[in-house]
C-alpha positions as CSV (number, residue, x, y, z in Angstrom):
1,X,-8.4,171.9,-95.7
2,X,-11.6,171.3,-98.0
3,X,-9.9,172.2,-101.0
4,X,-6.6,169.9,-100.6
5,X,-9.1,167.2,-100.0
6,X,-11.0,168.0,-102.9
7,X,-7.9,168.4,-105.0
8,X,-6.7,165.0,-103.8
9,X,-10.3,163.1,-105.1
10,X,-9.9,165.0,-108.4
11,X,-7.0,163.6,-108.8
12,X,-7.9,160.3,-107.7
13,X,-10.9,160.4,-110.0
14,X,-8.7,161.3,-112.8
15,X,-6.6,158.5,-112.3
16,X,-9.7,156.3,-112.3
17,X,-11.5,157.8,-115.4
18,X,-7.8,157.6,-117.4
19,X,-7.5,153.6,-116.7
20,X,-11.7,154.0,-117.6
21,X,-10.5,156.0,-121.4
22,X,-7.4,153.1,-121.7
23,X,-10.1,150.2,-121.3
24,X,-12.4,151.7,-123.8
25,X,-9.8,152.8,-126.6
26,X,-8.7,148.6,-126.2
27,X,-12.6,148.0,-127.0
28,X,-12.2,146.0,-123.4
29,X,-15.1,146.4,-121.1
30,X,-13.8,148.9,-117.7
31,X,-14.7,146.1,-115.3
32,X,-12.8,143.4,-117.2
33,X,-9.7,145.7,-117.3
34,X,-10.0,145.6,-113.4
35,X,-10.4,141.7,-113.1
36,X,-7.2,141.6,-115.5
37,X,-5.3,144.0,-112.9
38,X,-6.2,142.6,-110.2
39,X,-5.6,138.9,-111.6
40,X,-1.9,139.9,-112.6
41,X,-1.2,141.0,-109.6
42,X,-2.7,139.1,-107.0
43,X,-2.4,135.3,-107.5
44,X,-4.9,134.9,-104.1
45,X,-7.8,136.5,-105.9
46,X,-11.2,135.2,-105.4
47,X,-14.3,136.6,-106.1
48,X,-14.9,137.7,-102.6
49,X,-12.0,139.2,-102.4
50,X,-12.6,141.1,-106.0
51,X,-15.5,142.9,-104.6
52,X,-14.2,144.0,-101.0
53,X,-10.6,145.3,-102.6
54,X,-11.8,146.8,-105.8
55,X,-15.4,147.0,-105.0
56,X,-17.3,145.6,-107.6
57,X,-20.5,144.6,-107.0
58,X,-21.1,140.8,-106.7
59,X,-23.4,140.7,-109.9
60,X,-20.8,142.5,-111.9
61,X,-17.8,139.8,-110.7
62,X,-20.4,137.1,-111.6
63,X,-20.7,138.5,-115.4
64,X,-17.2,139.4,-115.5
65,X,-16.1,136.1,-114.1
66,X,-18.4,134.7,-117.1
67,X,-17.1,136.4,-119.7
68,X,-13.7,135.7,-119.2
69,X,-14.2,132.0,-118.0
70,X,-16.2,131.9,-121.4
71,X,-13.5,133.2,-123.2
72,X,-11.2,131.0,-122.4
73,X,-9.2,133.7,-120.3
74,X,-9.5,132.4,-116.6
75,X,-10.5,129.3,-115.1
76,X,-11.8,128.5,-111.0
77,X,-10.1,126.7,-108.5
78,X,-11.6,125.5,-105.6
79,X,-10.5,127.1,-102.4
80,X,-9.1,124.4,-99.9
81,X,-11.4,124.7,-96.8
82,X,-13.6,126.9,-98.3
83,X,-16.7,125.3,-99.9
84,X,-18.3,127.8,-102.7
85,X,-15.1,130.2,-102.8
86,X,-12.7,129.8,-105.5
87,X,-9.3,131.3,-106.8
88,X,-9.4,132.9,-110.3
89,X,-6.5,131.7,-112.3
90,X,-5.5,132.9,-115.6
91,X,-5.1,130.4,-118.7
92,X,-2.1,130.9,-120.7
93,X,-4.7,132.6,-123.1
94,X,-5.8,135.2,-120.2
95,X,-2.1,135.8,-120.0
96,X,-1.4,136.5,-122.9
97,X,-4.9,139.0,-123.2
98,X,-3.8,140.9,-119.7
99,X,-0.3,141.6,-121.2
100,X,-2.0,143.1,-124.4
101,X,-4.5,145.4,-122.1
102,X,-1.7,145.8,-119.5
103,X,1.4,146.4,-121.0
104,X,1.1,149.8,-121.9
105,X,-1.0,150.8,-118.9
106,X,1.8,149.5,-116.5
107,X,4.5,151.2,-118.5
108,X,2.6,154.4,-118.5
109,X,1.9,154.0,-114.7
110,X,6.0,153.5,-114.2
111,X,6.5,156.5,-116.0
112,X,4.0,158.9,-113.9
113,X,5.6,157.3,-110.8
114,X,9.6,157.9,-111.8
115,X,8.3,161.5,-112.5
116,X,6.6,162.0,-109.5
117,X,9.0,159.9,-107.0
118,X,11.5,162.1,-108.4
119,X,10.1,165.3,-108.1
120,X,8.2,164.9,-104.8
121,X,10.1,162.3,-103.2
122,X,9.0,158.4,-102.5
123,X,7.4,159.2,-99.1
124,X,4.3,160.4,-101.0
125,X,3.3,157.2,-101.3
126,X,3.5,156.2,-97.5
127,X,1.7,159.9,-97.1
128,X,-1.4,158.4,-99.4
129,X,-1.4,155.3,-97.0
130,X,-1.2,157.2,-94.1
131,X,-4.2,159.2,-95.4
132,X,-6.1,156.4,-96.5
133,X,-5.6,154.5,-93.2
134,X,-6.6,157.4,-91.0
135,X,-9.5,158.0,-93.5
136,X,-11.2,154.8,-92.9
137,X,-9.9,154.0,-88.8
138,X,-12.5,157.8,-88.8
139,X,-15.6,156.6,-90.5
140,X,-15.4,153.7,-88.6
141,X,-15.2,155.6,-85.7
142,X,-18.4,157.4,-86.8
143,X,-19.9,154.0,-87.5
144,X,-19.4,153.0,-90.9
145,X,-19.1,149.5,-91.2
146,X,-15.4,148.4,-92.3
147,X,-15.7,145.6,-95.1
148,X,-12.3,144.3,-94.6
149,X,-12.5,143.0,-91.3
């Protein structure tokens, strides 16, 4: 069992270190390739929500969120209801950078998952979220705080 687990955060650790390598060969810092991700695929995105689904810390969104604000590549919208929370929206110049940083990442993540859908089926995707899910419903049984909720 250890070494199927261990295979399976090798490989996740690959996949993190490869969109690490595409970020850096762009010149684009790794944290801003993951605010442009999540950005263009997530039009509910808030700071808050940056740092408990991609877990960034807070004073790496704030710098990030900077940056790109500076750059002219997002703005922030207030959040009806919510008093300091705001959305992160892209300017038509943020658009226009994720595609450059994106484009070739999301065809090269289409390719890997034609290959392996076809070769190992689609369910190996609900078998990862399966996984996952029973991962964190058994630390939180051991008393690891669930961020989420």
């Amino acid at each position: 069992m250890r070494s199927e687990i261990r295979r399976l955060v090798d490989a996740t650790n690959v996949i993190d270190h490869t969109y690490l390598v595409k970020g850096r060969s762009m010149a684009v810092k790794p944290n801003i390739v993951v605010l442009m991700y999540a950005l263009a695929n997530d039009e509910t995105l808030s700071q808050s929500k940056l740092h408990n689904n991609w877990l960034l810390p807070l004073s790496t969104i704030n710098t990030i969120v900077t940056e790109c604000r500076n750059a002219g590549y997002i703005t922030l919208e207030p959040i009806p209801g919510k008093r300091r929370e705001c959305y992160l929206r892209f300017t038509a110049r943020g658009r226009e950078f994720a595609e450059l940083i994106l484009s070739e990442i999301h065809a090269a993540e289409e390719e890997a998952m034609r290959a392996t859908v076809e070769r190992f089926s689609p369910e190996f995707i609900e078998a990862l979220e399966y996984y996952a899910e029973k991962f964190r419903q058994a630390l939180k049984q051991k008393g690891c705080p669930d961020e989420n909720e």
